[in-house]
C-alpha positions in Angstrom: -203.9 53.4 -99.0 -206.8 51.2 -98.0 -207.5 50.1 -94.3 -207.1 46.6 -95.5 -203.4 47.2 -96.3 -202.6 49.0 -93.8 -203.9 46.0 -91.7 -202.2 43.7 -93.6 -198.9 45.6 -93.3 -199.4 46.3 -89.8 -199.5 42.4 -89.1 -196.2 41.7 -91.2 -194.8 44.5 -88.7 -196.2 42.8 -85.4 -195.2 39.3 -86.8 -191.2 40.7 -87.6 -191.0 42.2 -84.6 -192.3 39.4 -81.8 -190.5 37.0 -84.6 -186.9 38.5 -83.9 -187.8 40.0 -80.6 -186.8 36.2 -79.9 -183.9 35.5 -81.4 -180.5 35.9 -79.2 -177.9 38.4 -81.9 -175.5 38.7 -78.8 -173.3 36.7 -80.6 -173.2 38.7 -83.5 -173.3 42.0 -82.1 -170.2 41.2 -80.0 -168.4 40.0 -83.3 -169.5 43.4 -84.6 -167.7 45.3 -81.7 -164.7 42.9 -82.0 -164.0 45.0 -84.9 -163.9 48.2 -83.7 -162.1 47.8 -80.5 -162.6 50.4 -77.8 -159.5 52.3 -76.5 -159.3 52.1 -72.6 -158.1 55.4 -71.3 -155.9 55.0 -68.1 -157.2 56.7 -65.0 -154.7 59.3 -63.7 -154.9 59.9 -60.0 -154.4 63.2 -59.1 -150.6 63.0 -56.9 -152.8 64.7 -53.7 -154.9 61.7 -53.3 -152.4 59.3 -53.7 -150.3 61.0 -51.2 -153.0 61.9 -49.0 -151.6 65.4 -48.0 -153.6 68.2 -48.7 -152.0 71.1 -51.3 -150.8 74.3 -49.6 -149.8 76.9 -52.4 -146.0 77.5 -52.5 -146.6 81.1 -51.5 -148.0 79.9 -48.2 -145.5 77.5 -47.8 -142.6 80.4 -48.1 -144.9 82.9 -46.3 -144.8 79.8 -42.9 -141.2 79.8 -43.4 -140.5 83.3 -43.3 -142.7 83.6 -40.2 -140.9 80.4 -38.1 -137.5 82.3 -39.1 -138.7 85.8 -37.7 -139.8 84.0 -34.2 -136.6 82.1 -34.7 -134.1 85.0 -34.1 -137.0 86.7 -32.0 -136.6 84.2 -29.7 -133.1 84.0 -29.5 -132.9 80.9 -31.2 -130.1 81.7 -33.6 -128.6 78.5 -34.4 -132.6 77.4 -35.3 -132.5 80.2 -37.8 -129.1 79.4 -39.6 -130.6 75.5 -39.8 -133.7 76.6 -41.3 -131.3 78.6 -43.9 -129.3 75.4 -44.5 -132.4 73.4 -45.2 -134.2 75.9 -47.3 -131.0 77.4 -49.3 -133.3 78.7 -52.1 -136.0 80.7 -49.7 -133.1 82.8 -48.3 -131.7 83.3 -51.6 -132.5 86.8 -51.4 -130.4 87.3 -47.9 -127.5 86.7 -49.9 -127.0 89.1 -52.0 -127.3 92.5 -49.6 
């Protein structure tokens, strides 16, 4: 091609693009994306944060239990023990069968 149209098709470039660089297409663009609406994904909170109490695993949980029954009936404290089987039936589960 020549240097004078390259020029020439340079300018139209320039001239479209400071031309339209001008013009507000909000409007359209937004009737564009009213068509395709955008799915809002819900935002799960993790139960721990709502709560506010920090997870222990279960086994730690039974392993506490075990240990607060053992100084229990160490202690003396008998009728501590049978409580703590009457509130955690399932944790002394094994107990019952021997």
């Amino acid at each position: 091609m020549e240097l004078e149209m390259i020029l020439r098709i340079s300018a139209v470039i320039i001239a479209a693009t400071l031309l339209f660089g001008n013009i507000d297409l909000s409007y359209w663009k937004n009737k564009v994306k009213g068509w395709f609406p955008k799915k809002v994904k819900p935002i799960i909170t993790p139960i721990d944060e709502i709560d506010g109490v920090d997870e222990k695993p279960f086994l730690e949980i039974v392993d506490l239990w075990y240990s607060l029954k053992e100084k229990c009936t160490e202690e003396g404290l008998d009728q501590a023990a049978e409580k703590l089987d009457e509130v955690f039936p399932l944790f002394n589960a094994e107990n019952n069968d021997d």
